[in-house]
C-alpha positions as CSV (number, residue, x, y, z in Angstrom):
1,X,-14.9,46.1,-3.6
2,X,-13.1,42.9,-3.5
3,X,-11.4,43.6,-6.9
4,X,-10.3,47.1,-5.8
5,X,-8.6,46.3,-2.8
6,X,-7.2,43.5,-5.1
7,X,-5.4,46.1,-7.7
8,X,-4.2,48.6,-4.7
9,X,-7.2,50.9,-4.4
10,X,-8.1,51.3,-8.3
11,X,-12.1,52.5,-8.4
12,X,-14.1,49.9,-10.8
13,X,-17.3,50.6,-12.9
14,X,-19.6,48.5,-11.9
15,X,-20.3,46.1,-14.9
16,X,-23.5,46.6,-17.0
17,X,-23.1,43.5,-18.8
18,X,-22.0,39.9,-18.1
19,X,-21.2,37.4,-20.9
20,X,-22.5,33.5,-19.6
21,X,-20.1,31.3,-21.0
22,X,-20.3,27.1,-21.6
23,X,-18.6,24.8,-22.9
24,X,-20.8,21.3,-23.4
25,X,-18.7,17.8,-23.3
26,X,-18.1,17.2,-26.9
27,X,-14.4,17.2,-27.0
28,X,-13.3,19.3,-28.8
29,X,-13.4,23.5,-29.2
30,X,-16.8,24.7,-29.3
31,X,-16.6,28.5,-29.5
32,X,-15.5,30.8,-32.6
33,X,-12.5,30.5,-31.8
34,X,-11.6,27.3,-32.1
35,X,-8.6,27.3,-34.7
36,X,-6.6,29.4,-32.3
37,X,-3.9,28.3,-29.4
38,X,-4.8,31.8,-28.0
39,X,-6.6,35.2,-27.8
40,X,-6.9,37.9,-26.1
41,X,-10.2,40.1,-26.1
42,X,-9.0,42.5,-29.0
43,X,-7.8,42.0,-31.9
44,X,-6.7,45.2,-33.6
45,X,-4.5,47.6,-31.4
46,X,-7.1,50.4,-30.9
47,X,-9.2,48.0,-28.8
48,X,-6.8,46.3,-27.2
49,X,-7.4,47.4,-23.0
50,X,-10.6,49.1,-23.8
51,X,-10.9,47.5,-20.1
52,X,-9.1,47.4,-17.5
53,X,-9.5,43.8,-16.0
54,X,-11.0,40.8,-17.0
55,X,-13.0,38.7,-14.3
56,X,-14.1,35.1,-14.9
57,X,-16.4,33.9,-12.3
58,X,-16.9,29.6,-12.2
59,X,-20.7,28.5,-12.0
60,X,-19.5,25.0,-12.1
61,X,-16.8,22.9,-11.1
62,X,-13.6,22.4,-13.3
63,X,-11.2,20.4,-11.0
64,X,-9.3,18.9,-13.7
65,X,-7.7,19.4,-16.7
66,X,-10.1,18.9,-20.1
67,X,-13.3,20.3,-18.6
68,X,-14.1,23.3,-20.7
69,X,-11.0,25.4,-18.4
70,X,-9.9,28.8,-18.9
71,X,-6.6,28.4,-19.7
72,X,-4.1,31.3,-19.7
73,X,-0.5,31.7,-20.6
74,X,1.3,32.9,-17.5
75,X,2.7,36.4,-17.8
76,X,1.8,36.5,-21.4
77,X,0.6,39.6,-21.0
78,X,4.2,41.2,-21.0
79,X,5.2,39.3,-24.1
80,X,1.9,40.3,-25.6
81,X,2.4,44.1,-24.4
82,X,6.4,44.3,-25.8
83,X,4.7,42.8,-29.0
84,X,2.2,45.1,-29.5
85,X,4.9,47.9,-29.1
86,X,7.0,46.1,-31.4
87,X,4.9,45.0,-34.1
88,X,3.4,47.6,-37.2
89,X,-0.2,47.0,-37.4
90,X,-0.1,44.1,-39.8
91,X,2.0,42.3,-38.4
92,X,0.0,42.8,-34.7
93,X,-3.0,41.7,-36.9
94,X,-1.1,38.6,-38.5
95,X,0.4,37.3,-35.3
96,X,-3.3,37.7,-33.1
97,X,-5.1,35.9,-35.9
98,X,-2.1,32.8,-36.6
99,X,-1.7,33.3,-32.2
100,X,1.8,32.8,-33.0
101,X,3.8,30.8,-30.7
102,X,4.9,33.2,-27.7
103,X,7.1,30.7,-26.1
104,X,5.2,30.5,-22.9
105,X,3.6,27.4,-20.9
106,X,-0.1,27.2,-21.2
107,X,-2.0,26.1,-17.5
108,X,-5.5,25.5,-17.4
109,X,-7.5,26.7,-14.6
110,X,-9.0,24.2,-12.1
111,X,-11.7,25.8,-10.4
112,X,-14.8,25.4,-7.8
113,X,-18.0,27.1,-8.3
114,X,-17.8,30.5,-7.2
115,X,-14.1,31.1,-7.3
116,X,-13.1,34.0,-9.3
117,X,-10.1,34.5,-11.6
118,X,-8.5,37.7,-12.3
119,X,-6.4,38.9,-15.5
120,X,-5.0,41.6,-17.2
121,X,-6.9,42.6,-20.4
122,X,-3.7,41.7,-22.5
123,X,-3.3,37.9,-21.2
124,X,-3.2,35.7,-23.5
125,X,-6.0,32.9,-22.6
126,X,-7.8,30.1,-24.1
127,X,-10.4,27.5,-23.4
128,X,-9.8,23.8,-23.0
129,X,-11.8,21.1,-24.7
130,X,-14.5,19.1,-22.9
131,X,-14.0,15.6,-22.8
132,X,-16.2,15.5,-19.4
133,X,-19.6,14.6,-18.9
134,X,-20.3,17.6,-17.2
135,X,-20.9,21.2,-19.0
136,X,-18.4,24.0,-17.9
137,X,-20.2,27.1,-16.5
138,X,-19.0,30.4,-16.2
139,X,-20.1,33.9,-16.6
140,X,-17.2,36.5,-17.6
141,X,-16.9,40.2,-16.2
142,X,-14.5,43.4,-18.6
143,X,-14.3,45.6,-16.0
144,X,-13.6,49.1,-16.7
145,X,-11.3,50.9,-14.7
146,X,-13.0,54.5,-13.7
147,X,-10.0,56.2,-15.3
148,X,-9.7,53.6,-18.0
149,X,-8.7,56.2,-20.6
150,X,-6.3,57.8,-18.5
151,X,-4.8,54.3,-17.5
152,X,-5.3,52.3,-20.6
153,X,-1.1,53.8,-21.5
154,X,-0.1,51.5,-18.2
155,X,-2.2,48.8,-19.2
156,X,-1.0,48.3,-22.3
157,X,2.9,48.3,-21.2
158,X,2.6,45.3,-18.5
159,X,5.5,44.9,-15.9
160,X,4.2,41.9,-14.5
161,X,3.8,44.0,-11.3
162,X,0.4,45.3,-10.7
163,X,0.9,48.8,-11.6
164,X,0.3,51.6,-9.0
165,X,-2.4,53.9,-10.4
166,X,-2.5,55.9,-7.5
């Protein structure tokens, strides 16, 4: 209910899945991912906002930088958007698999245990290396919207607003 009043009203599914993610202290990337600055949970255009938002919950504490963070590239989600628009489906595909340089700051997020972040299925995000000596905890939430088909058009042209699916 919390996350509906937070995006104006929207109705949610309720999730039916949760992915637990970690990242141990061994200093460097240690998900699949690794050899990318960023991603965003699609990579070809026809899955790109198969939900509507993306919910990381912290089970742990990451109160400064280099603990396993989520990072994510402030409004990258607009330059993502435009460049889906833009871009034929190779070159999407090229540019999310180099994560070409959007031209945006990166920001890792410091976090307590049981603050939750919120995003828009198109931000570009990351996660930092571990050089603590603690593990990073957190278990991850794609929400769908309950008109995500009807919606998924707004979602995938960002204003940087949240949009007013009412």
């Amino acid at each position: 209910k919390s996350c509906e009043q937070l995006m104006r009203g929207v109705a949610l599914v309720p999730p039916k899945k949760a992915q637990i993610a970690l990242r141990r202290p061994i200093g460097k990337k240690d998900f699949g991912l690794e050899d990318l600055d960023w991603h965003i949970d699609a990579y070809e255009k026809f899955t790109a906002a198969r939900f509507g938002v993306l919910i990381v919950c912290a089970l742990s504490d990451w109160e400064e930088d280099d603990m396993g963070n989520f990072t994510v590239i402030p409004k990258s989600h607009i330059k993502v958007g435009q460049l889906m628009q833009d871009s034929s489906w190779s070159e999407w595909n090229r540019i999310v698999r180099n994560s070409d340089d959007l031209g945006l700051s990166r920001s890792q997020c410091h976090c307590r245990s049981g603050d939750v972040i919120l995003a828009h299925p198109l931000l570009a995000h990351d996660v930092a290396i571990n050089t603590s000596d603690k593990v990073r905890w957190a278990v991850i939430f794609r929400l769908l919207l309950k008109e995500q088909n009807k919606l998924r058009k707004e979602l995938l042209k960002p204003t940087g607003e949240i949009p007013d699916f009412s």
